[in-house]
C-alpha positions as CSV (number, residue, x, y, z in Angstrom):
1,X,112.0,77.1,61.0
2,X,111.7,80.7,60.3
3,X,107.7,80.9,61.5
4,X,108.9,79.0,65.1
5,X,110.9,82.1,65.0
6,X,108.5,84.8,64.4
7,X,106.5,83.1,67.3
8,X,109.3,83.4,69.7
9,X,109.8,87.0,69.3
10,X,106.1,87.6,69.3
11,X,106.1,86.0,73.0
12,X,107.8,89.0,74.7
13,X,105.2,91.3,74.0
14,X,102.6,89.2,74.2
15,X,103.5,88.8,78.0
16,X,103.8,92.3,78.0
17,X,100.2,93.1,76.6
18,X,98.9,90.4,79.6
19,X,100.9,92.1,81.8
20,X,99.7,95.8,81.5
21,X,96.5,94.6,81.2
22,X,96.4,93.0,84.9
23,X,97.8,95.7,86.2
24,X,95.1,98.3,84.5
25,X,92.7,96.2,85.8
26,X,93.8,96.1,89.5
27,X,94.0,99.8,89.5
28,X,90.4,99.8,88.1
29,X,89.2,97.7,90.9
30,X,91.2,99.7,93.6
31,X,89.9,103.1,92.2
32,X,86.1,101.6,92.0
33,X,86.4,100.8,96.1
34,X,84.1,102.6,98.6
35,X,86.0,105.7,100.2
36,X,86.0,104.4,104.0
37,X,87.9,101.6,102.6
38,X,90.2,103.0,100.5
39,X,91.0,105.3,103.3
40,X,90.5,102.9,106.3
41,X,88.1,105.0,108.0
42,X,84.9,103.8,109.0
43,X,82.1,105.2,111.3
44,X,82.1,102.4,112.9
45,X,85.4,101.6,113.4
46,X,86.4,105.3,114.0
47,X,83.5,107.8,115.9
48,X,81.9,104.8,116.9
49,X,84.3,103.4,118.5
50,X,85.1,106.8,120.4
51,X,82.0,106.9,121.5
52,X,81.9,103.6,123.1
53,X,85.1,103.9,124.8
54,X,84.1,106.9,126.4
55,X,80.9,105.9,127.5
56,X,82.5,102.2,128.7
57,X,84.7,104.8,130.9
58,X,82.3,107.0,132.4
59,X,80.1,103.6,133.2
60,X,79.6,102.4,136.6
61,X,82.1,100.1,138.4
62,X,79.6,97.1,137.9
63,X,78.8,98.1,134.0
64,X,82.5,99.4,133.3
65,X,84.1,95.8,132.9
66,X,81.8,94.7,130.8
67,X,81.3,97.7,128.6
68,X,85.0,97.8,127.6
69,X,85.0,93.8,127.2
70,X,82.6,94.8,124.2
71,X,84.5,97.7,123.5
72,X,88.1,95.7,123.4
73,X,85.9,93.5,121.1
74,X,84.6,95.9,118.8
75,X,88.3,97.2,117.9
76,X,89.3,93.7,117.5
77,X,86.8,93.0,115.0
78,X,87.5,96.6,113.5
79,X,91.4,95.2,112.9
80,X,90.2,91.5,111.3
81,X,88.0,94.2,108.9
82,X,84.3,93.1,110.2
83,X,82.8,96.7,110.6
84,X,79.7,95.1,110.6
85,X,80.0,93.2,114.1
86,X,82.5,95.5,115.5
87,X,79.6,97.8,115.6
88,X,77.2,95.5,116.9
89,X,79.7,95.7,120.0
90,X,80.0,98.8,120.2
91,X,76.4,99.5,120.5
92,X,76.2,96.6,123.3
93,X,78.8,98.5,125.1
94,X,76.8,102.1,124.6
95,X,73.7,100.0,125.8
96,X,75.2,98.9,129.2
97,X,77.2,102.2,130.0
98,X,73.5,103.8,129.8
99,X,74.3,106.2,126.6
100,X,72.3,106.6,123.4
101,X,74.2,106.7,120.3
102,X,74.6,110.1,118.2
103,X,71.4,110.5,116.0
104,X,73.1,111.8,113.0
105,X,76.3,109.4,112.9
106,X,74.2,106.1,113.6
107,X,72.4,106.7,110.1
108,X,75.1,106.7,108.4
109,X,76.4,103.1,109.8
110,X,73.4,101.8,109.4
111,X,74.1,102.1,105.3
């Protein structure tokens, strides 16, 4: 009876070891994240984004509608976390309102 015992008071800390453990180990994987997504910035979902917008804006009457239907799009796909397609929309909507893309800022989405 007395070694049933022993492994009854060894069962607290047991769960206690498992316990930290997990926990270390989701910090570890939270700290190890990329920085946009820790932050919830992207290029793509941020200045990209801007960019779009004002371009689907300054568009024609014929090209507006359609520029912003990408652009409403993009920022959808930006809140289900797809950064990858929300840019992909946000370029359409830069390629109908007529406007190229910022050189410097489009190198560092395409990473």
């Amino acid at each position: 009876m007395a070694y049933q015992l022993s492994s009854f008071r060894r069962f607290p800390s047991a769960l206690a070891i498992v316990a930290a453990s997990a926990l270390a180990f989701g910090g570890l994987v939270a700290s190890t994240s990329p920085a946009y997504a820790q932050n919830g910035s992207d290029y793509r979902c941020a200045g990209l984004a801007d960019q779009a917008s004002t371009a689907a804006e300054g568009a024609s009457a014929g090209q507006k509608s359609s520029a912003k239907r990408f652009v409403a799009t993009g920022k959808k796909l930006c809140e289900a976390g797809n950064e990858r397609a929300a840019a992909k929309q946000f370029r359409a909507a830069l390629k109908i309102a007529g406007v190229a893309e910022t050189e410097g800022e489009s190198q560092v989405a395409a990473r």
